[in-house]
N, CA, C and O of each residue as an XYZ file, in Angstrom:
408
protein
N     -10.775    -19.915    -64.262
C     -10.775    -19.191    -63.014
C     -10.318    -17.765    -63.281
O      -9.436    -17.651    -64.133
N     -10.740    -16.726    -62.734
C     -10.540    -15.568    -62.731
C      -9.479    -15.227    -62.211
O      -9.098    -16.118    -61.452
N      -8.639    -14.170    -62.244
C      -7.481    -13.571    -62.212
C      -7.935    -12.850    -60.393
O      -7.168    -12.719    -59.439
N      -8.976    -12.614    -60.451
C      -9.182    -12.269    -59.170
C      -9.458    -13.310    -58.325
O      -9.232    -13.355    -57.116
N      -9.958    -14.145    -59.022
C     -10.670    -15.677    -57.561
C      -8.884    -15.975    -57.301
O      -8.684    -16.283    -56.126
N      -7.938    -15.951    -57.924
C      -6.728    -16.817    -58.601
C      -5.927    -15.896    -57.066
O      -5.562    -16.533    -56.077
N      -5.805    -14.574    -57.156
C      -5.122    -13.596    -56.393
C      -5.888    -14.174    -54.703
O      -5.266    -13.933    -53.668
N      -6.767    -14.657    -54.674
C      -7.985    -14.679    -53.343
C      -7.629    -16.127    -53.301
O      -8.460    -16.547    -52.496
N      -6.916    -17.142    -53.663
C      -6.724    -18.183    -53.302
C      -5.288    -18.153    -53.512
O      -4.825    -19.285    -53.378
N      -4.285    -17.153    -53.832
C      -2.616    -17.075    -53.119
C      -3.138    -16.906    -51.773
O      -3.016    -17.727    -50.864
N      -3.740    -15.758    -51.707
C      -4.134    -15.412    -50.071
C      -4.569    -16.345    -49.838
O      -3.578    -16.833    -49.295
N      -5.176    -16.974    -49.790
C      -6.001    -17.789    -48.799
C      -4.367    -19.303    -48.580
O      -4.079    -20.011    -47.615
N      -3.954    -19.225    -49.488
C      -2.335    -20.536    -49.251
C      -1.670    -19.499    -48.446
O      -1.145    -19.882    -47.401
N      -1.616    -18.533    -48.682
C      -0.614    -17.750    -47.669
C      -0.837    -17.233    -46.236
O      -0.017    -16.689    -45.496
N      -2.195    -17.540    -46.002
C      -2.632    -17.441    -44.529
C      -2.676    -18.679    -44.021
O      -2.516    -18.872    -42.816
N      -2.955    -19.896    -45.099
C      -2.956    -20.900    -44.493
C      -1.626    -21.629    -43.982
O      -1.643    -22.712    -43.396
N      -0.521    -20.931    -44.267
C       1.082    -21.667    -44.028
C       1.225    -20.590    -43.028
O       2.320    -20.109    -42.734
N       0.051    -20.201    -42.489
C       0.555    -19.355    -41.032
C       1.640    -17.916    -41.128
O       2.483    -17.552    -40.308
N       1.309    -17.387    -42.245
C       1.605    -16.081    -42.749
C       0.908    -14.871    -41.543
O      -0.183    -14.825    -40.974
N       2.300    -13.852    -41.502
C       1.987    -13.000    -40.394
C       1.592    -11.948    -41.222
O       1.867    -12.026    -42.420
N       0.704    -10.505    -40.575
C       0.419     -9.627    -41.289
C      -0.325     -9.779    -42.871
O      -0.647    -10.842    -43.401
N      -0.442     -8.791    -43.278
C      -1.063     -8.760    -44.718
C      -0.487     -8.524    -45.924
O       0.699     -8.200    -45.972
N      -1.181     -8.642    -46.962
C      -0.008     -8.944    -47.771
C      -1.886     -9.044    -49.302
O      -2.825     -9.836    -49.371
N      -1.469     -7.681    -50.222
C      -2.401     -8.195    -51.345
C      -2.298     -8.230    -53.015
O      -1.322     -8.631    -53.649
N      -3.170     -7.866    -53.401
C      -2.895     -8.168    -54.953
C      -1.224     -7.505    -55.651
O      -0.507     -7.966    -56.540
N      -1.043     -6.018    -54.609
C      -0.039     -5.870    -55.664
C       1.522     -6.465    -55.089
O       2.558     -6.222    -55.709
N       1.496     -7.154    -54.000
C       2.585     -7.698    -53.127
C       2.577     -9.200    -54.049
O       3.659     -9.678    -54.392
N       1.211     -9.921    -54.430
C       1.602    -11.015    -55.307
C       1.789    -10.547    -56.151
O       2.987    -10.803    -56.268
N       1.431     -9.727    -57.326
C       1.781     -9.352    -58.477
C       3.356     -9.104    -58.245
O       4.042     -9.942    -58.831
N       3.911     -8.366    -57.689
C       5.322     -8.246    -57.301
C       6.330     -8.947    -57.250
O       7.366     -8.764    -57.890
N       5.928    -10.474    -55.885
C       6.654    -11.664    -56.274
C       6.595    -12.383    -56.917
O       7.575    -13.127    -56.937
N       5.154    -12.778    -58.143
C       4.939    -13.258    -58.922
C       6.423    -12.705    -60.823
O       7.122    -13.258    -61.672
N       5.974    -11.287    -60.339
C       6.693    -10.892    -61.242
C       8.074    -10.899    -61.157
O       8.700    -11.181    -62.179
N       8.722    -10.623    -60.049
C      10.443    -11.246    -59.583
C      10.317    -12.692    -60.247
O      11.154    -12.924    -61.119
N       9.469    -13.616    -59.987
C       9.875    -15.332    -60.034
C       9.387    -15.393    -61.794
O       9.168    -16.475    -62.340
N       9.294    -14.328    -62.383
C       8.810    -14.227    -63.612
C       7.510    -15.468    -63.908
O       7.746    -16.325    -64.759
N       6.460    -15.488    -63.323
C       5.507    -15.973    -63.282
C       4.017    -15.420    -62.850
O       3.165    -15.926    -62.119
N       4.038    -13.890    -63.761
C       2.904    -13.761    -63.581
C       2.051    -13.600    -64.894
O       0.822    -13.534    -64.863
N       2.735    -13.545    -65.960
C       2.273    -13.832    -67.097
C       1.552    -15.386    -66.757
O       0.343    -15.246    -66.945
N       1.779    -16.446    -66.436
C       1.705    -17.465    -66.088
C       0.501    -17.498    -64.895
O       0.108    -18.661    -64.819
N       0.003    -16.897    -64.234
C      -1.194    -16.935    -63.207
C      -2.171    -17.859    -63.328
O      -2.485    -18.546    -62.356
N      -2.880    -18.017    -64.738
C      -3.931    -18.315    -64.948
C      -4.087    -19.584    -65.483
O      -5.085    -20.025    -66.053
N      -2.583    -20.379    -65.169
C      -2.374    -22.090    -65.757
C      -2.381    -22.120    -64.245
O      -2.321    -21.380    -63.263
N      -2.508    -23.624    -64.669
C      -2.738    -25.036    -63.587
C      -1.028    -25.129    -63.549
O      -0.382    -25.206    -64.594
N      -0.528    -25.115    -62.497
C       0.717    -25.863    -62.032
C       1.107    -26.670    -62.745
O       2.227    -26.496    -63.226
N       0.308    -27.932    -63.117
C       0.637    -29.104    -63.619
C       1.097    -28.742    -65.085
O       1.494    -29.592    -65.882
N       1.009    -27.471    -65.344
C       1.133    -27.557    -67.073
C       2.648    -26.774    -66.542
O       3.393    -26.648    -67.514
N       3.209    -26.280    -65.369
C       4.556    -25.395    -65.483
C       6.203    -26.684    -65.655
O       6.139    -27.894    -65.437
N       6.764    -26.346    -65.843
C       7.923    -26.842    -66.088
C       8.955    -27.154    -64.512
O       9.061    -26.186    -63.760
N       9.283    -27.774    -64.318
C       9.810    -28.247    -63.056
C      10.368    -27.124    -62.382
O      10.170    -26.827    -61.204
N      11.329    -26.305    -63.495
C      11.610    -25.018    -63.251
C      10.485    -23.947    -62.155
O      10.658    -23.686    -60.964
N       9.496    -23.554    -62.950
C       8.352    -22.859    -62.896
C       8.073    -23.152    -61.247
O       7.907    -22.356    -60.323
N       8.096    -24.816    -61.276
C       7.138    -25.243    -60.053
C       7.894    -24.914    -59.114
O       7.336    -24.419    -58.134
N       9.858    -25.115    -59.071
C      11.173    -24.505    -58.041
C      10.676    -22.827    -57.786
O      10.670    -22.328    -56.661
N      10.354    -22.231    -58.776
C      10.435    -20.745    -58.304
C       8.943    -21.015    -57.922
O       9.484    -20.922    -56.820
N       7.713    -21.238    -57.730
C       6.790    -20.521    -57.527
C       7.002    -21.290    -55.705
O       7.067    -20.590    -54.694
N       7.065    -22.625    -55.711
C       7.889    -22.956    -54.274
C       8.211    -21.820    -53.101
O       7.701    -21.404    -52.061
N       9.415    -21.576    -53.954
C       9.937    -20.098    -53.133
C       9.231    -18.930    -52.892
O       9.337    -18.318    -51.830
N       8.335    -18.490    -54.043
C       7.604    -17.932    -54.025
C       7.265    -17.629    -52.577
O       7.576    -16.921    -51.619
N       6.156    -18.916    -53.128
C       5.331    -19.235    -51.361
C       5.969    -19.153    -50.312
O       5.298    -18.934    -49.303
N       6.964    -19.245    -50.209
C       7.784    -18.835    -49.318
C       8.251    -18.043    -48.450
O       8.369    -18.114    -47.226
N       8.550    -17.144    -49.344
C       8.510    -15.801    -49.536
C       7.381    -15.056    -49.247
O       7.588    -13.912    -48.844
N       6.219    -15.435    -49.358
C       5.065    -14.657    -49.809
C       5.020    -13.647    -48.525
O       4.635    -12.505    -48.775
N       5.381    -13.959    -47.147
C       5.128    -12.993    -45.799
C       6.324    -12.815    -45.969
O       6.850    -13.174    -44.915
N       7.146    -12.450    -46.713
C       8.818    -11.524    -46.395
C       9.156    -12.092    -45.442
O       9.203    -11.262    -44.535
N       9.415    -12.995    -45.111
C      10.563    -13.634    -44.260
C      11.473    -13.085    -43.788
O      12.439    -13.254    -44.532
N      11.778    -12.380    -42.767
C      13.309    -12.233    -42.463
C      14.461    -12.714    -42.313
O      15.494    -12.045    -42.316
N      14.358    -14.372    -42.113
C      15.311    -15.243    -42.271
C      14.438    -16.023    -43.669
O      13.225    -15.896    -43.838
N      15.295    -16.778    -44.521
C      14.542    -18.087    -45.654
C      15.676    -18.796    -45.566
O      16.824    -18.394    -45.756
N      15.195    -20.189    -45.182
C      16.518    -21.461    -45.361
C      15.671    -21.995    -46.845
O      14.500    -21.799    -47.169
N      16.708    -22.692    -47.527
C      16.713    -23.479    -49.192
C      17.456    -24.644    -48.514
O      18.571    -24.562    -47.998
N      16.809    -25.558    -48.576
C      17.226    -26.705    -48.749
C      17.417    -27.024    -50.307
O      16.434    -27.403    -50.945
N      18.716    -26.873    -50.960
C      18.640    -27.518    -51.886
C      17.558    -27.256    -53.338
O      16.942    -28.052    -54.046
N      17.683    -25.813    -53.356
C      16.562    -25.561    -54.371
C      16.648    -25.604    -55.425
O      15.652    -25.746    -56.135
N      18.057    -25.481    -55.982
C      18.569    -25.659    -57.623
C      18.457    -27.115    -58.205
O      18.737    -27.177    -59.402
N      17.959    -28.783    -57.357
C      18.165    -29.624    -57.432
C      17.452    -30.040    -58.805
O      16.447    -29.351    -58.981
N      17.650    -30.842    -59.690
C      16.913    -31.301    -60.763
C      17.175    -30.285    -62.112
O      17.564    -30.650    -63.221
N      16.860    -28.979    -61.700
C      17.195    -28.085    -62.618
C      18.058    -27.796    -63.493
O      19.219    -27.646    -63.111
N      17.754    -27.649    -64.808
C      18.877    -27.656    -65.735
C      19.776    -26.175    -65.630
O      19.219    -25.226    -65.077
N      20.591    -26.073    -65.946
C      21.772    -24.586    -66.130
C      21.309    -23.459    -66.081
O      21.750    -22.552    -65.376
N      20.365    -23.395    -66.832
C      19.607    -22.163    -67.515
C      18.377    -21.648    -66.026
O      18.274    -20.512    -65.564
N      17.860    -22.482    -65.725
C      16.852    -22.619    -64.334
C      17.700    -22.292    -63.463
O      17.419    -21.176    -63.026
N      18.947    -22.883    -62.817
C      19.047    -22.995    -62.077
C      19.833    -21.184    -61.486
O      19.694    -20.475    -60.490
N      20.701    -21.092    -62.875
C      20.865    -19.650    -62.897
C      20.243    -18.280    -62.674
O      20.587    -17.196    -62.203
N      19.014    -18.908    -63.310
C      17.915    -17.712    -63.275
C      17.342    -17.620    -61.660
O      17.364    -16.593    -60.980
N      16.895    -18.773    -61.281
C      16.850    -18.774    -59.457
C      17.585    -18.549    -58.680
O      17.314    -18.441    -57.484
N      18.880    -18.406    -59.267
C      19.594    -18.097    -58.487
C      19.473    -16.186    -58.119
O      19.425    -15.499    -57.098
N      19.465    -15.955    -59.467
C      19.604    -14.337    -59.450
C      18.000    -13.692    -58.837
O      17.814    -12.609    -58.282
N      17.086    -14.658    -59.128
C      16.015    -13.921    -58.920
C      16.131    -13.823    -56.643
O      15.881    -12.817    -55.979
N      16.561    -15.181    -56.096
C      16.819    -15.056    -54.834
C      17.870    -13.695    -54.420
O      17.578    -12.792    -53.636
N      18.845    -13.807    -55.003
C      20.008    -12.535    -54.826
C      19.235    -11.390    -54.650
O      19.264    -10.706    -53.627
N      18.299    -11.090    -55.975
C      17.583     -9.877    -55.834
C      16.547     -9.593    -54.713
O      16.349     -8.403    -54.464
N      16.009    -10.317    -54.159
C      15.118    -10.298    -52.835
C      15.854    -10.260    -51.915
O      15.431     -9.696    -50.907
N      17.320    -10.875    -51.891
C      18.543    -10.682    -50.318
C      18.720     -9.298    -50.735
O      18.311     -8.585    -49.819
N      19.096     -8.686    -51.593
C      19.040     -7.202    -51.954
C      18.146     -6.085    -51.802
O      18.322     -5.054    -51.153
N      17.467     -6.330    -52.279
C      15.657     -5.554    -52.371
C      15.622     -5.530    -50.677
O      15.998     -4.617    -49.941
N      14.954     -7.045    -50.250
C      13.963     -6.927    -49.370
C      14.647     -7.290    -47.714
O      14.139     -7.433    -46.602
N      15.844     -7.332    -48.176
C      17.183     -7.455    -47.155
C      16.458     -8.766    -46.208
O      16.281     -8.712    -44.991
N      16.177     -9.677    -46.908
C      15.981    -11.161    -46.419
C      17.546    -11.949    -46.440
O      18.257    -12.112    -47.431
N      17.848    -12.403    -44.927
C      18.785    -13.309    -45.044
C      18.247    -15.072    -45.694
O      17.241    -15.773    -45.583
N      19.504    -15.178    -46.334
C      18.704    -16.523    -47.229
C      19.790    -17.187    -47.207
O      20.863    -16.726    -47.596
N      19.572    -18.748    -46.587
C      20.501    -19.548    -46.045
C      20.458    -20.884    -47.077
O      21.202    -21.843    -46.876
């Protein structure tokens, strides 16, 4: 799959979870690159690491800037190293994009 069909089917998950406003290639490239997963674009999910699959989650989440984001429990399963790194990569978006994150 192409890097462009790939960018045209985030959009198309991110309108479909009832995403407000617009939002394009360089807004995913952006959160892709915060959740350090855009080197990574062009695999199948199924090949990412449980890790991988927690941040791209949020991702989606994320993807319409949220002004409020609740986490249920997102560090769960994750080993030390994961769970750390998600942690900081969320901090930096309560920072950046002044999202409250509960």
């Amino acid at each position: 799959m192409s890097s462009r069909l790939r960018t045209k089917t985030w959009s198309c998950t991110g309108f479909s979870t009832g995403c407000q406003g617009s939002f394009g290639p360089s807004e995913l490239r952006k959160l892709l690159t915060i959740f350090e997963l855009w080197e990574r674009r062009k695999d199948f999910v199924k090949q990412f690491s449980g890790g991988m699959k927690r941040r791209l989650e949020i991702a989606r989440g994320l993807l319409h800037m949220p002004k409020i984001f609740f986490l249920d429990e997102p560090t769960l399963g994750l080993d030390p190293q994961s769970r750390s790194q998600l942690w900081t990569h969320v901090k930096y978006l309560n920072e950046t994009e002044n999202t409250t994150i509960f």
